[in-house]
MIFIDREN-556706 format. One record per residue: residue in three letters; x, y, z of N, C-alpha, C in turn. Coordinates in steps of 0.1 Angstrom, whole numbers, plus 5000, padded with zeros to 4 digits. Example, Ala and Ser with C-alpha at 12.3 -4.5 7.8 and 13.67 -1.06 7.14 Angstrom:
2
ALA513249435078512349555078513249675078SER512849785071513749895071512950005079
This chain:
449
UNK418496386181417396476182417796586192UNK417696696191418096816195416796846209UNK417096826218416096846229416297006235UNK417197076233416897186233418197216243UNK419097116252419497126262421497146258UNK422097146264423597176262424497096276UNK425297026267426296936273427297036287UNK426797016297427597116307429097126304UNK429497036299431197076298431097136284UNK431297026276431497136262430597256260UNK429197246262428597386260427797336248UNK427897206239427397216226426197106231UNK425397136224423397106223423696956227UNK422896916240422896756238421496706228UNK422596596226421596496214420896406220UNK419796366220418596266230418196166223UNK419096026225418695916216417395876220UNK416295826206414895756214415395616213UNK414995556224415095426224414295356235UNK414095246237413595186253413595256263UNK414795286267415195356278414895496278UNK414795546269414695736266412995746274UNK412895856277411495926282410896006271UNK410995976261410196026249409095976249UNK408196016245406495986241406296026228UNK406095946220405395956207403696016208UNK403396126201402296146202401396026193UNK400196036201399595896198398295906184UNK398496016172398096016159398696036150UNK400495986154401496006147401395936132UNK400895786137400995676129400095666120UNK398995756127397795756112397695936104UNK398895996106399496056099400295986090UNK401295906096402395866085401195776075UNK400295686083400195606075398895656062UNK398595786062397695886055398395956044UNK400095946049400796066036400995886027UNK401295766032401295686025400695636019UNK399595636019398195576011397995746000UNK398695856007398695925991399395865984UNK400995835987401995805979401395685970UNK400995595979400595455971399195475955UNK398595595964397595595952398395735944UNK398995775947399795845932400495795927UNK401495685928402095595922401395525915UNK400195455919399095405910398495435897UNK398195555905397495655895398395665883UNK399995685887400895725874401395625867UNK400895475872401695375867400095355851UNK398995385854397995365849397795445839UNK397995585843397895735831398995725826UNK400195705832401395715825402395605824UNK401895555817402995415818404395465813UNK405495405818406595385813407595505813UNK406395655819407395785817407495785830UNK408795905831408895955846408696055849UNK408296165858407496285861405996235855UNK405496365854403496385848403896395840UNK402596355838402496345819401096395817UNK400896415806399396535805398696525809UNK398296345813396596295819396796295833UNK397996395839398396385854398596535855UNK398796645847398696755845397496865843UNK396696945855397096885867396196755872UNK396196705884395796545887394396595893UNK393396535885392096545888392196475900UNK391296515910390796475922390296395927UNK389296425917388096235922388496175916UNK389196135906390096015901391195945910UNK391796095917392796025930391995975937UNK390895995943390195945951389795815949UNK389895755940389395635938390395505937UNK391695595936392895535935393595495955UNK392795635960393095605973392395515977UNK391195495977390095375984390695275976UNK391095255968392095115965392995055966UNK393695185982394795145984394894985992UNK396094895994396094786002397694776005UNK398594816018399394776022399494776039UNK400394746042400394746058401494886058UNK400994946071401095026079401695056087UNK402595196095403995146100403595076117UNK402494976118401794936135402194806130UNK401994756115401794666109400694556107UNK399494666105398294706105397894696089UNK396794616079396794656068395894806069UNK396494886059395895016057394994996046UNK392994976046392594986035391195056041UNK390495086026389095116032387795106024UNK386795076030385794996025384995086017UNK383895036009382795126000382295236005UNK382395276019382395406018383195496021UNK384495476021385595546023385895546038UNK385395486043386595456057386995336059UNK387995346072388895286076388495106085UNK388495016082387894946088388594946104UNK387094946112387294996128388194846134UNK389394906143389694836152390094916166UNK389194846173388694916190389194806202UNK389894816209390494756221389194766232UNK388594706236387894676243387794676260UNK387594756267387794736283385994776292UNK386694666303385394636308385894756322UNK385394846334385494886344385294726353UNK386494756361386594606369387494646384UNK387194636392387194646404388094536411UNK389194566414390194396421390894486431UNK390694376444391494426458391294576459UNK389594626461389294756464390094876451UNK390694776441390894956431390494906418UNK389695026414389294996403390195046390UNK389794966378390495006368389694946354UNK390394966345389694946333390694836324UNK390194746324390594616318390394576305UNK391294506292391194506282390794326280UNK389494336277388794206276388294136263UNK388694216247388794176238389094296232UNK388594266218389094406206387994346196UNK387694446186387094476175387894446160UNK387794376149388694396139387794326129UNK387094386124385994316116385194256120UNK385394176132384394096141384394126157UNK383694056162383994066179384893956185UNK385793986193386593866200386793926210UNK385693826219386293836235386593786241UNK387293826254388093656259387293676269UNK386193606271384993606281385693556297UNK386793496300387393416313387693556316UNK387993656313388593786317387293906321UNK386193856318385093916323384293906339UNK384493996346383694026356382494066356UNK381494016367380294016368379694086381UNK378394156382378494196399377994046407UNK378594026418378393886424379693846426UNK380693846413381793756415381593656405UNK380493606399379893516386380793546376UNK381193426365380993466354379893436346UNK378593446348377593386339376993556339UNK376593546319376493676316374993716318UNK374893826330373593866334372593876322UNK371193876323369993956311369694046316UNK369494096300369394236299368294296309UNK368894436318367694486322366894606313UNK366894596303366294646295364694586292UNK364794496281363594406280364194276275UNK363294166277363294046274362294006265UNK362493926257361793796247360493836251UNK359193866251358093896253357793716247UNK356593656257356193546254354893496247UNK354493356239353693356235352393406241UNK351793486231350493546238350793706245UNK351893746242352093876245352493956237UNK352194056235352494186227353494276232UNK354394346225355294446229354894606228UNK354794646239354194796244355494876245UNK356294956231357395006235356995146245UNK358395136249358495246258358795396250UNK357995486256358195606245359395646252UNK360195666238361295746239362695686236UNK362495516241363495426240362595326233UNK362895356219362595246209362995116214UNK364195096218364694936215364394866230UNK363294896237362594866246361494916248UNK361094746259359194726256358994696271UNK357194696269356694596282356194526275UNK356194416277355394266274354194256284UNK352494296272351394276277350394176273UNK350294156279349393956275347994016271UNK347993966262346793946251345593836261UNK344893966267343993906277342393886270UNK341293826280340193776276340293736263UNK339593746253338793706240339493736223UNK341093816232342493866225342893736223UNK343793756211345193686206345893756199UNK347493746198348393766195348293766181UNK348193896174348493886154349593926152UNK350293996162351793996154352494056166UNK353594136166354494126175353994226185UNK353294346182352894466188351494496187UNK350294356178348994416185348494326189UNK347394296194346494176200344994236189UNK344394146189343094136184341894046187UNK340494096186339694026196339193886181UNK339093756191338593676184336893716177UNK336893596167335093656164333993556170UNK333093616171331593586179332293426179UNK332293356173332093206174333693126181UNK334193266182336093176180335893236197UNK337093166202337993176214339093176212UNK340293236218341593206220341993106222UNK343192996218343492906221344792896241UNK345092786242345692866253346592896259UNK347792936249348793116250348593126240UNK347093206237346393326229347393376216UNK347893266209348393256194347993266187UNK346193226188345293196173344093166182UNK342893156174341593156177341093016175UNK340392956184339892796180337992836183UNK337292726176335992726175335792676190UNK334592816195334092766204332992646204UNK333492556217332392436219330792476220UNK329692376210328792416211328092296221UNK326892366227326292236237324992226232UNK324092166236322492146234322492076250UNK320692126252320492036263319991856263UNK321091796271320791646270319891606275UNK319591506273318291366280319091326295UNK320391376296320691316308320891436319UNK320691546314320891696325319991676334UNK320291756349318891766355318191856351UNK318491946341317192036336316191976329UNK316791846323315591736311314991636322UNK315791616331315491476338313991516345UNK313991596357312991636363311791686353UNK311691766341310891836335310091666326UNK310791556324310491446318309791346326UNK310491326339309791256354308291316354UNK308391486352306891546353306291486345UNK306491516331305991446320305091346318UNK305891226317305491126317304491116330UNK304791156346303591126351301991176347UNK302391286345301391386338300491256326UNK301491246319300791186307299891046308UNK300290966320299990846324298790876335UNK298891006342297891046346296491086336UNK296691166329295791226317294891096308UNK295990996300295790836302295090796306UNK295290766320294190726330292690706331UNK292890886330291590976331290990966317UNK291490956308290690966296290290806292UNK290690686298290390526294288790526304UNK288990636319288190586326287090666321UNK286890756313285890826303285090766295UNK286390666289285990606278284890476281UNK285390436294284790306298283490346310UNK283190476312282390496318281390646305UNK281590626294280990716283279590736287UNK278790656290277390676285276790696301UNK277690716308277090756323276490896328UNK275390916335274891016338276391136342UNK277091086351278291196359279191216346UNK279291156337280491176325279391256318UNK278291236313277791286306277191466308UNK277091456323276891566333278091706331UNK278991606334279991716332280791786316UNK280291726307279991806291281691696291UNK280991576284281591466282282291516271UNK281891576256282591656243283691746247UNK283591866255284591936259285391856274UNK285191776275286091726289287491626280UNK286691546268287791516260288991626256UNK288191766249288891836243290391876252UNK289691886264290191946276291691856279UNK291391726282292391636282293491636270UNK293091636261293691656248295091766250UNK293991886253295291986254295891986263UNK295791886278296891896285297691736286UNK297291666279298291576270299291646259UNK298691726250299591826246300391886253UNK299991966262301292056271302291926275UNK301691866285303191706290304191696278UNK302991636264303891536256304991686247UNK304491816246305391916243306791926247UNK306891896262307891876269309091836261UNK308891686257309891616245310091676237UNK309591786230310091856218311091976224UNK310392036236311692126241313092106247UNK313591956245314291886252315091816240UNK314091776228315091736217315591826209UNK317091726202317891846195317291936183UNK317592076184317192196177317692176158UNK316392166153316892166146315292216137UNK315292256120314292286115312892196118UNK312792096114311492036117310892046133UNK312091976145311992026160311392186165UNK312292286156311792396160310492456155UNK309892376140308592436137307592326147UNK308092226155306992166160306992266172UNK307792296177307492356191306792516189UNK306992546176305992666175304692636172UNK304492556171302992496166302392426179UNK303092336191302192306199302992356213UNK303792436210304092506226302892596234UNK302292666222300792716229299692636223UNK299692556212298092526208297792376221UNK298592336228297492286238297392366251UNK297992496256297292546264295992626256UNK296192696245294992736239293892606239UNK293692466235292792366236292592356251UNK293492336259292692376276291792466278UNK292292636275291492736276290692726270UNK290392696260289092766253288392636254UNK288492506257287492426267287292526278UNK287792526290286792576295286592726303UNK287092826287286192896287284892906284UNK285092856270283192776266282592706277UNK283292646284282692576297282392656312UNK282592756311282192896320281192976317UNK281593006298280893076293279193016289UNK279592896290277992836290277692816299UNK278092786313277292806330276792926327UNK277593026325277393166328275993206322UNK276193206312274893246302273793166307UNK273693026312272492986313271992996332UNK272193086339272393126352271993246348UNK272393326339272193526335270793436330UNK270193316324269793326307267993276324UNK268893186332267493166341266893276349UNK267793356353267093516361265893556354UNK266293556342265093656333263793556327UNK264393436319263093396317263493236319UNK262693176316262792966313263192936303UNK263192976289264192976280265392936278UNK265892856275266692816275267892856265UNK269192936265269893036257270492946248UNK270793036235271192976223273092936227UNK273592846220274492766217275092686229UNK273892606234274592546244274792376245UNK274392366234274392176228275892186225UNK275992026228277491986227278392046215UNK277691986203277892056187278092166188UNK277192306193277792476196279292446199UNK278992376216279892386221281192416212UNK281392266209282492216202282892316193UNK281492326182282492486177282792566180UNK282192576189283192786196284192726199UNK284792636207285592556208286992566199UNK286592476187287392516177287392596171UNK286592696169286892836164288092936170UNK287892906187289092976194290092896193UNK290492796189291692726187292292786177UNK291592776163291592786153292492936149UNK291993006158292693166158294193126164UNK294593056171295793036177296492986165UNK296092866160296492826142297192886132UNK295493016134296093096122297093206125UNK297493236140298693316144299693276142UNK300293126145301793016140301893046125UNK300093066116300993016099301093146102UNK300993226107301093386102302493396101UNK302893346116303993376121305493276109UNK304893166112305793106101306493176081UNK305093276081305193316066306293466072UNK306493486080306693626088307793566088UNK308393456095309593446103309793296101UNK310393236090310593116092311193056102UNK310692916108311692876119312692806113UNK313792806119315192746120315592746132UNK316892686136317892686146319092776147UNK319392826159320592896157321692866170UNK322892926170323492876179323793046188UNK323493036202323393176207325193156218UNK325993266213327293236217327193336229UNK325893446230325793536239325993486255UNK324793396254324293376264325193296270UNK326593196268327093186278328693226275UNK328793386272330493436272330793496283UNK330893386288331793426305333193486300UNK333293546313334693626312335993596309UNK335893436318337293316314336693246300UNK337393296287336993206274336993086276UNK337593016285337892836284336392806288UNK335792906295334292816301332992866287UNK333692956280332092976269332192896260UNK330592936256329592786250328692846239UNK328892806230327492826219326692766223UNK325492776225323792706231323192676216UNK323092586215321992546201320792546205UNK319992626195318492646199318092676191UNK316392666193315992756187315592886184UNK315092966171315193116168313893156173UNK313693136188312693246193312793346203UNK312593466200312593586210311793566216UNK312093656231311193636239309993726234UNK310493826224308893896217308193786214UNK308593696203307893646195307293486209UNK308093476222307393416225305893456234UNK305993596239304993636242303993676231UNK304193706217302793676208302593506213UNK303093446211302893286210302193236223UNK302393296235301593266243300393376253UNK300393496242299993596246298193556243UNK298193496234296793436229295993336240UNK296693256245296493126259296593256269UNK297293336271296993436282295593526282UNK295293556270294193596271292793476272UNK293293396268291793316271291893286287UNK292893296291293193206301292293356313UNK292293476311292293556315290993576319UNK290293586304288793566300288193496306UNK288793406305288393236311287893256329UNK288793356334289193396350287493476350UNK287493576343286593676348285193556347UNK285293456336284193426338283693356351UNK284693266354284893226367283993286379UNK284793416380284493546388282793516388UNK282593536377280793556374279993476379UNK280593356377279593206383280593146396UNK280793226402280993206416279693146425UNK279193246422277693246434276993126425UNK276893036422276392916417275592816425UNK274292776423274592666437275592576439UNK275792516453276792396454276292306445UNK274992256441274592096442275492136419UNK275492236422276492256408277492286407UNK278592146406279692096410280892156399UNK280392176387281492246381282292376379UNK281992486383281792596385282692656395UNK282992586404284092636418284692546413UNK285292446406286692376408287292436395UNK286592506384287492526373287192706379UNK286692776388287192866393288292866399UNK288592786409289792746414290792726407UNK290492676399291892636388292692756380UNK291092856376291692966373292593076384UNK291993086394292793156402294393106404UNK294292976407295992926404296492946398UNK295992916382296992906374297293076371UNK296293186371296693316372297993336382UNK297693336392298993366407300193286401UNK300493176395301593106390302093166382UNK300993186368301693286353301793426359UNK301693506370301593626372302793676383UNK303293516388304593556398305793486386UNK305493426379306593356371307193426359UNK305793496355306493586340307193686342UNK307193776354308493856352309693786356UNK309693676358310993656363311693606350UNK310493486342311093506330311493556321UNK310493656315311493766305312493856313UNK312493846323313693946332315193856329UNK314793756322316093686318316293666305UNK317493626297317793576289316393446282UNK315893406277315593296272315393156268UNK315693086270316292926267315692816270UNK316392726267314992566261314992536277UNK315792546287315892516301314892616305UNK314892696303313792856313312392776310UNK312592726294310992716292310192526296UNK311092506298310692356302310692416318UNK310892496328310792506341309792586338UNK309492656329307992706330306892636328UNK307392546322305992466320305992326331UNK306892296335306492216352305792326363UNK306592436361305592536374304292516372UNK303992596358302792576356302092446359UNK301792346353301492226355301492206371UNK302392236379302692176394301292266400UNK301492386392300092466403298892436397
């Protein structure tokens, strides 16, 4: 090789053998030069062994050599290479990649770049040759993103697709697929890492709660009281003081507050169609048979006190028989408001998931009950409010009574209570939700005053 230089004695060009020892440098795309003019040669040899069998030079179907035919001759080529390297290339015309691999690696304060595998169709690394920060060889995780876990959704980051935040599919959510959460339905809950939805637990109130126990303790004394009072009626019937005090309506009277006690049991047993049409049928018709005893029983003091001022006469419908019917006639209207109501709004049962969906799913509850609004419970006891009301003013009227007329101040009294009770207790009740518990505490208040 002619380096450009001359032998000091002779004067003639020195010659520069390459070898080991020589300071020659091969430029380093030498080889995929050579090995480029040979994969022509290989695919025109081809090409001519196939168009032209058996001749030497071109031959017509080589004259001149279409192009994309060579081309296809070249991507077919398969020999090694002057590295000794096979030279080939895949369906899309290149070269299959081989890449020397180096990690930046830091030893005795200098750094350098270290060759810790290669690429050649596959990956091979020789992992013992890999450094870590620490001094470790255990291969750090990615600070990019991680595995997002059951119950979490992936929130990519804008801009970097191939990373996320992992955000937990909170409250009443569960995981539908990799990147949304969705809210369970009315009756479902999350299971718990929020994968899937399970049926929320339904409850009813038991015989063994303290909301049943105490409202039942009332009960029954109530009812064994009422009992009592009505055997000692029976066994003292034909007496001047039983007979005195309107013996016809003092039954009726007991009646309906044996009704209210023994109602209790129905708001306490499980909700169901027959359960729910009893409790709309005697939840008010025995405070309605209370009231309208003795309102008729006011309303007949009353009238015969207005009826003595004016003349000695004695005013129309004040025999037991009247009595009894006005009696039942005001009942009667309470009757025909339930069929109304029933032709309006059949009763059934429903299960209310409102009332207890706390914030933490694991604690909510479907409540089994029955289908009454608090509208529809104020028509239902809006009727016993008004007698009950009526019932007051008449009170009011026969205040001034004489003493030696003993009935007249104690069912005044009675009205005034039981007004102050239903008049501090009803806002607090519709100021709330509803339920078989609210209304069994309303009906011990009542009762207690």
């Amino acid at each position: 090789m002619d380096s450009g230089k001359k032998d000091v004695t002779s004067g003639e060009p020195y010659r520069e053998r390459i070898g080991q020892d020589s300071a020659y440098e091969q430029e380093g795309k030498v080889q995929f030069v050579i090995d480029a003019v040979y994969a022509m040669g290989h695919a025109l040899h081809s090409m001519h062994k196939n168009l032209c069998p058996g001749k030497v030079g071109l031959c017509a179907k080589m004259d001149p050599v279409d192009g994309g035919e060579l081309l296809k001759y070249i991507r077919n080529v398969n020999f090694s290479g002057i590295a000794g390297t096979p030279v080939t290339f895949n369906e899309n015309g290149d070269a299959p990649g081989r890449y020397d691999i180096y990690q930046y690696q830091i030893k005795n304060a200098t750094p350098e770049y270290k060759v810790i595998g290669h690429w050649a169709d596959h990956l091979n690394l020789k992992m013992e040759r890999l450094h870590w920060p620490g001094g470790g060889n255990r291969v750090p995780t990615s600070i990019c993103s991680q595995p997002c876990k059951p119950g979490e959704r992936k929130k990519l980051v804008k801009g970097i697709p191939c990373c996320w935040h992992c955000e937990r599919c909170d409250g009443y959510q569960y995981q539908q697929d990799e990147f949304h959460c969705k809210v369970c339905r009315l009756s479902e809950r999350p299971n718990e890492n929020h994968t899937g939805c399970i049926p929320i637990p339904i409850v009813k109130l038991e015989w063994s709660s303290p909301w049943a126990v105490m409202p039942v303790f009332i009960a029954i004394v109530g009812i064994i009281a009422t009992l009592f009072v009505v055997v000692t009626f029976v066994r003292y019937n034909d007496t001047p003081i039983v007979k005195a005090s309107g013996r016809e309506l003092s039954y009726v009277l007991l009646t309906g507050i044996f009704l209210c006690y023994a109602t209790t049991f129905l708001m306490i047993a499980e909700p169901d169609l027959g359960t729910c049409s009893l409790r709309r049928v005697f939840l008010g018709l025995g405070m309605s048979i209370s009231y309208a005893a003795l309102l008729t029983k006011t309303n007949r003091i009353y009238r015969i006190f207005e009826q003595g001022k004016k003349s000695v006469s004695a005013p129309r419908f004040i025999s037991p028989a009247s009595q009894l019917v006005i009696t039942f006639s005001l009942i009667s209207l309470q009757l025909l408001g339930v069929c109304i109501w029933f032709i309006v709004d059949p009763s059934h049962s429903v299960i209310d998931y409102e009332d207890q969906r706390t914030t933490d799913p694991r604690f909510a509850r479907g409540v089994l009950k029955c289908d009454i609004s608090d509208l529809s419970l104020i028509c239902l006891l809006g009727y016993s409010m008004l007698l009950m009301v009526t019932c007051t003013v008449y009170a009011i009227k026969t205040r001034g009574v004489p003493e030696t007329f003993n009935e007249a101040k104690p069912i005044g009294f009675t009205m005034y209570t039981t007004c102050i009770v239903w008049l501090a207790f009803i806002p607090i009740f519709f100021g709330t939700s509803q339920s078989a518990e609210k209304v069994m505490a309303m009906r011990g208040q009542r009762w207690a005053g």
